[in-house]
C-alpha positions as CSV (number, residue, x, y, z in Angstrom):
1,X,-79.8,5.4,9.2
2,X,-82.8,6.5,11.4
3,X,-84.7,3.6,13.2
4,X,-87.6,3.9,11.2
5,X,-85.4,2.5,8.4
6,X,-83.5,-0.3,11.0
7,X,-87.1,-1.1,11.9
8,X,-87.7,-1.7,8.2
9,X,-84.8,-3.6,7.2
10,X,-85.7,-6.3,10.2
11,X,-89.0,-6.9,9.2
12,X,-87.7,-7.4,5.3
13,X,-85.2,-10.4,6.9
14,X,-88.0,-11.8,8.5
15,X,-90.0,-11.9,5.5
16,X,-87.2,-13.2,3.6
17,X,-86.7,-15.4,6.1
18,X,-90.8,-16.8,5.9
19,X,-89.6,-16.8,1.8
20,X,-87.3,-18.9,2.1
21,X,-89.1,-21.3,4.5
22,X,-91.8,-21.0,1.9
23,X,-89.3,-21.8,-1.1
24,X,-87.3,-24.6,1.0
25,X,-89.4,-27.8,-0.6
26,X,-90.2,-26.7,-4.0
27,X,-85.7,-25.5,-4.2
28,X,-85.3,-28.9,-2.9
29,X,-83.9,-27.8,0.6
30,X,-86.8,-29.4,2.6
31,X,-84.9,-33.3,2.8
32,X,-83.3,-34.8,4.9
33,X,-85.5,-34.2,7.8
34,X,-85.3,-29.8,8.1
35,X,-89.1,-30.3,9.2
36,X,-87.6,-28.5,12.7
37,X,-85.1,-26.5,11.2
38,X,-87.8,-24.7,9.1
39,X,-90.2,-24.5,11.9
40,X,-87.6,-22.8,13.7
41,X,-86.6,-20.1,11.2
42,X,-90.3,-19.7,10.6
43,X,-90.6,-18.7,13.9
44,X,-87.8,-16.5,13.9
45,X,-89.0,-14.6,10.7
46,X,-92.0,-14.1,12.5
47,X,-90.2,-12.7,15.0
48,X,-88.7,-10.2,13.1
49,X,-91.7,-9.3,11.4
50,X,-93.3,-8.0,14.5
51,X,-89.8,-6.6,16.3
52,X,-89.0,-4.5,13.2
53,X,-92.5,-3.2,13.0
54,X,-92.3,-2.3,16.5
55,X,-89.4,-0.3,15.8
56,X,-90.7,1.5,13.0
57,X,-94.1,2.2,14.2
58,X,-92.3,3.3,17.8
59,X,-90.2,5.8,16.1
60,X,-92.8,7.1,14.3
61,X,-94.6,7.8,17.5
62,X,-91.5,8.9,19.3
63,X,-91.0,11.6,16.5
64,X,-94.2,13.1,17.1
65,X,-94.0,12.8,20.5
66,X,-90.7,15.2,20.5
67,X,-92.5,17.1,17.7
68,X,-95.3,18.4,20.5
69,X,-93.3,18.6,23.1
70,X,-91.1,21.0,20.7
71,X,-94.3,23.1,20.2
72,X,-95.1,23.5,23.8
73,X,-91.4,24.5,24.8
């Protein structure tokens, strides 16, 4: 699996993750007082949003990168 695709999969939890924050009151999982829990997996799916972007888009780069520097040598 080539980072491109790890950096793919993360960001996918963490939209799953903003789902099922999203989902959490109309499935019924928003009682009993999750009002911090959900704040806090929000966050994190946020979070992996932008690290697994970051990943993909810097192995993209990283790829051409080694692609020039192939060219030159």
């Amino acid at each position: 699996m080539t980072r491109r695709q790890v950096g793919i999969l993360i960001a996918i939890a963490g939209v799953l993750a903003c789902v099922l924050v999203a989902l959490a009151d109309p499935l019924g999982l928003g009682h009993d007082g999750l009002g911090p829990k959900k704040d806090a997996l929000l966050a994190i799916g946020v979070l992996l949003i932008v690290i697994g972007l970051v990943v993909a888009l810097r192995s993209r780069h990283t790829k051409q990168l080694e692609e020039m520097h192939h060219m030159r040598g």
